[in-house]
C-alpha positions in Angstrom: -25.5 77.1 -51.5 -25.5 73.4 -51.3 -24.1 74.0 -47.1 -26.2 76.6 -46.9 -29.3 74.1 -47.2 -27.1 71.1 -45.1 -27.2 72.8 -42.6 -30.7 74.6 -42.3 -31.9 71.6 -43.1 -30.0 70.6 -40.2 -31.3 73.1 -38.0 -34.7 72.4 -38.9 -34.5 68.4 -37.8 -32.3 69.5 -34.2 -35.6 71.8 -33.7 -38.1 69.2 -34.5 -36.2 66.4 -32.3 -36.6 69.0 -29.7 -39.6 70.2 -29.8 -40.9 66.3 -29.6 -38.6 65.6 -26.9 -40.3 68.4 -25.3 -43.7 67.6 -26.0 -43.2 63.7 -24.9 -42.0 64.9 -21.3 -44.7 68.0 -20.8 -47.3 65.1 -21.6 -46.1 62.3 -19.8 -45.2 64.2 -16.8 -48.4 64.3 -14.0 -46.7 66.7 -11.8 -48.5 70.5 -11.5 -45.6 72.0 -10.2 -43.6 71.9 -13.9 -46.1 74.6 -14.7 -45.1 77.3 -11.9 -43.2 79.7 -14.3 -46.1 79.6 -16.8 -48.8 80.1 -13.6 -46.8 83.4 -12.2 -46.6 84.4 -15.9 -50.1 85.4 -16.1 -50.1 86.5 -12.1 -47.4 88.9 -13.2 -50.2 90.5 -16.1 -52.1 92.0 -12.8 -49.7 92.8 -10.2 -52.0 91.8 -7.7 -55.0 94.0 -9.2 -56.6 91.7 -10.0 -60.2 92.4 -12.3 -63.3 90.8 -10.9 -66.7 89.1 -12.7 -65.0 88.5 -16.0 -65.7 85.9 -18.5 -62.2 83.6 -17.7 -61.2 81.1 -20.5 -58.8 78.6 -19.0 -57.6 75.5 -20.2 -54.8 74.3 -22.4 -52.9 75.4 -25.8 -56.1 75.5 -27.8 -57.0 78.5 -25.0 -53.2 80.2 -24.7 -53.4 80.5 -28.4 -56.5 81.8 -29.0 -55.0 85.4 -29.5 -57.7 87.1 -30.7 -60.2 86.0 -27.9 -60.6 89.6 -26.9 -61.7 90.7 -30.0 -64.2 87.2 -30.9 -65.9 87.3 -28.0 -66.8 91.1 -27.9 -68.4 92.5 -25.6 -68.1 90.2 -23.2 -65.1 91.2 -20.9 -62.6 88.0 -21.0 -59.5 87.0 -19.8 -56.9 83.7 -21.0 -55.5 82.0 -18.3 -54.8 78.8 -20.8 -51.3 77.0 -20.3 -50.4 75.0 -22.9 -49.4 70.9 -22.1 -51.8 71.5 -19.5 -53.8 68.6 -18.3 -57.3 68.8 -16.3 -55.7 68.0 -12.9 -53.3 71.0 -13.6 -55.9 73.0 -14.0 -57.6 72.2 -11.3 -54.4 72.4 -9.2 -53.9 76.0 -10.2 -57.5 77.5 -9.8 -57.3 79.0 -6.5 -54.2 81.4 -8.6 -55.8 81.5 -11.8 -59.9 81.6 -11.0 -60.5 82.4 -7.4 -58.9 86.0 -6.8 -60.9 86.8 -10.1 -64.1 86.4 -8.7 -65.4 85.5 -12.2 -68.7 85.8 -13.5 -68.1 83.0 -16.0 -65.9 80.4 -16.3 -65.0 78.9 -19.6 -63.0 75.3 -19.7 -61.1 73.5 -22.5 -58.5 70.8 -21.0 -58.7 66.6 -21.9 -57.1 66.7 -25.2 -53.5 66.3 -23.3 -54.7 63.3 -21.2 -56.2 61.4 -23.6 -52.8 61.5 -26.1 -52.3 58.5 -27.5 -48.9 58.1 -26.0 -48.7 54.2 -24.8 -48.9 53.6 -21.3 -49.8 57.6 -20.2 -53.0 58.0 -22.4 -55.5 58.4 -19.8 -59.3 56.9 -21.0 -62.3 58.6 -20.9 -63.4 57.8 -18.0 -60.7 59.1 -16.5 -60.7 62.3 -18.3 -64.7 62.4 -17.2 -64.0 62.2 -13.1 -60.9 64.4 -13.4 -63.7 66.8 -15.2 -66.2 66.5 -12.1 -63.0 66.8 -10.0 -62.4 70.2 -11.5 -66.0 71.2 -11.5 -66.6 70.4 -7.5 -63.2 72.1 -6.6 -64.9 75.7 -8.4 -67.8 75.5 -7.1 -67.1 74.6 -4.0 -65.6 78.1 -3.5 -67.9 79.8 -6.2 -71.1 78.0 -5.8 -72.9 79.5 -8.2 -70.7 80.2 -11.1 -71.8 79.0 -14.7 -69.0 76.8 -16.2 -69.0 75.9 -19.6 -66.9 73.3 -20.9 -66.0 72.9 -24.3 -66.1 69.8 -26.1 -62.6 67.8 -26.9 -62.2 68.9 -30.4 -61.0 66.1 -33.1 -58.0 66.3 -34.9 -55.6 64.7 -36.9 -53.0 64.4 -35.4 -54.6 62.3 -33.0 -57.1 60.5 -34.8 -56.2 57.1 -33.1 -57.1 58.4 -29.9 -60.5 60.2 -31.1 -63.0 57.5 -29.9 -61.8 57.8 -26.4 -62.4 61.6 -26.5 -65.7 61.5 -28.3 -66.7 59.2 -25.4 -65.0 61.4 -22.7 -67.5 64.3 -24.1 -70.3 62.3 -24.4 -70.0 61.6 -20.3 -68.9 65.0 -19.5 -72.1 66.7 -21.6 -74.3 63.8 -19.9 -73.3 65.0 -16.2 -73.7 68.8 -17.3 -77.3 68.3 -18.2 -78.0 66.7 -14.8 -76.0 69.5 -12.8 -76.8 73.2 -12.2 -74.7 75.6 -13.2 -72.9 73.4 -16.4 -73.0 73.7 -19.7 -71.6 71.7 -22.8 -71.0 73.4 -25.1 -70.5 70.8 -28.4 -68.6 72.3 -31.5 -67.5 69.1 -32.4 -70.0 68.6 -35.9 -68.8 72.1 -36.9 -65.6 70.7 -36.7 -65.8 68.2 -39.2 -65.9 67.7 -43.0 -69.0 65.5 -44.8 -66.8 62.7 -44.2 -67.0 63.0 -40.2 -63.4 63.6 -40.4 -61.7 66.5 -38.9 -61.5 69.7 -41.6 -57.9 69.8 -43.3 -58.2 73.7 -43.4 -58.7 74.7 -39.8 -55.6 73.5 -38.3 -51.7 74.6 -38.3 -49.3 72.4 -39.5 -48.7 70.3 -36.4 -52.6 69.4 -37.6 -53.1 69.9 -33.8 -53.8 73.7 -33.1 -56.2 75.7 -34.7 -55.6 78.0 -37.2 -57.9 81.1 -37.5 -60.4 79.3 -39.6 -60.4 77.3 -36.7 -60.7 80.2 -34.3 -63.2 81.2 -36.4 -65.9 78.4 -35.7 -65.1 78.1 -32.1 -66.5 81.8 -32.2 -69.2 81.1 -34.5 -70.2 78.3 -31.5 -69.4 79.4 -28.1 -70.0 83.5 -28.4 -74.0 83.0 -28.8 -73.9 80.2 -26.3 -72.0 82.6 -23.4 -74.0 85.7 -24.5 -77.1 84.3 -24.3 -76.0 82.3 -20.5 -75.0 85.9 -19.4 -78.2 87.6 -20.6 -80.2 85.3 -19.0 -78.3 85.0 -15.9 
């Protein structure tokens, strides 16, 4: 029994070591291209049919794990193209593959939590995070010129807590520009996202105190449905 537990324990550290190996280079590396398997991953869902004037959530992990997004965001008809380790540029790089043959209606973003993160020397600062932002929102509609996109605010956590100020500042210039532009919206979950403290809730998050868990999920819906529902009914 006693090697039994040596060596899952064992197991257990190898897979952690990993996994944070992994994590380092997905989030210190700049270049779009380490993404192309993930990219023709969701291309491959369609087979070149490709459905048009959906609601498309795109972004990073907070958006590939969001596995009930069908179902929370009923009845608008959506689709996730997140990636996660995705950065903004990346998203940007990828649009005319992930947004443009879908002729969405809506666009829904989430990406800046994997720039600004913490890691010495590649943390970008929220001013960068805010012009690769505009970057991404000029690239869309420069081909879709009249599409809503809504971005969603960098959401706190704890597990990078050190880094939070230079988010909350990135969302403060990113909902600043949106109100000034057609055809942006911020949509701010942040407060929802915190306990009476202002820190970020304990209960909402997986263990990597990262990702959200379904309670976390859960007030993302409670925030953005009403905010997209009412956009599209008044569109």
């Amino acid at each position: 029994m006693i090697l039994i537990f040596i060596i899952v324990v064992f197991i257990i550290a190898i897979s952690i070591m990993v996994f944070w190996f992994y994590l380092r280079y997905i989030l210190t590396n700049d270049n779009p291209n380490i993404w192309e398997k993930q990219v023709k991953k969701i291309e491959s869902r369609y087979s070149g049919n490709y459905p048009q004037n959906s609601v498309v959530f795109i972004g990073s992990s907070s958006i590939e794990y969001w596995k009930t997004l069908d179902k929370d965001m009923v009845p608008l008809k959506v689709l996730n193209h997140g990636i996660a380790g995705t950065k903004v540029a990346d998203i940007t790089y990828y649009a005319k593959r992930l947004i443009f043959p879908f002729n969405p209606g809506v666009i829904v973003f989430y990406s800046g939590t994997n720039d600004i993160n913490g890691i010495k020397g590649n943390s970008k600062t929220s001013e960068d995070v805010y012009q690769l932002t505009i970057d991404f929102f000029k690239s869309v509609h420069e081909k879709l010129s009249k599409i809503p996109i809504y971005y969603i605010s960098i959401s706190p956590c704890k597990a990078r807590a050190k880094v939070w100020s230079d988010a909350h500042m990135a969302n403060q210039l990113i909902k600043s520009y949106c109100e000034k532009n057609d055809n942006l919206v911020f949509i701010d979950a942040t407060e929802m996202l915190l306990d009476l403290n202002k820190k970020p809730k304990a209960d909402i998050f997986r263990f990597d105190r990262l990702h959200f868990n379904k309670k976390g999920y859960a007030i993302w819906t409670s925030v953005i449905r009403p905010i997209l529902i009412k956009g599209i009914i008044m569109k």
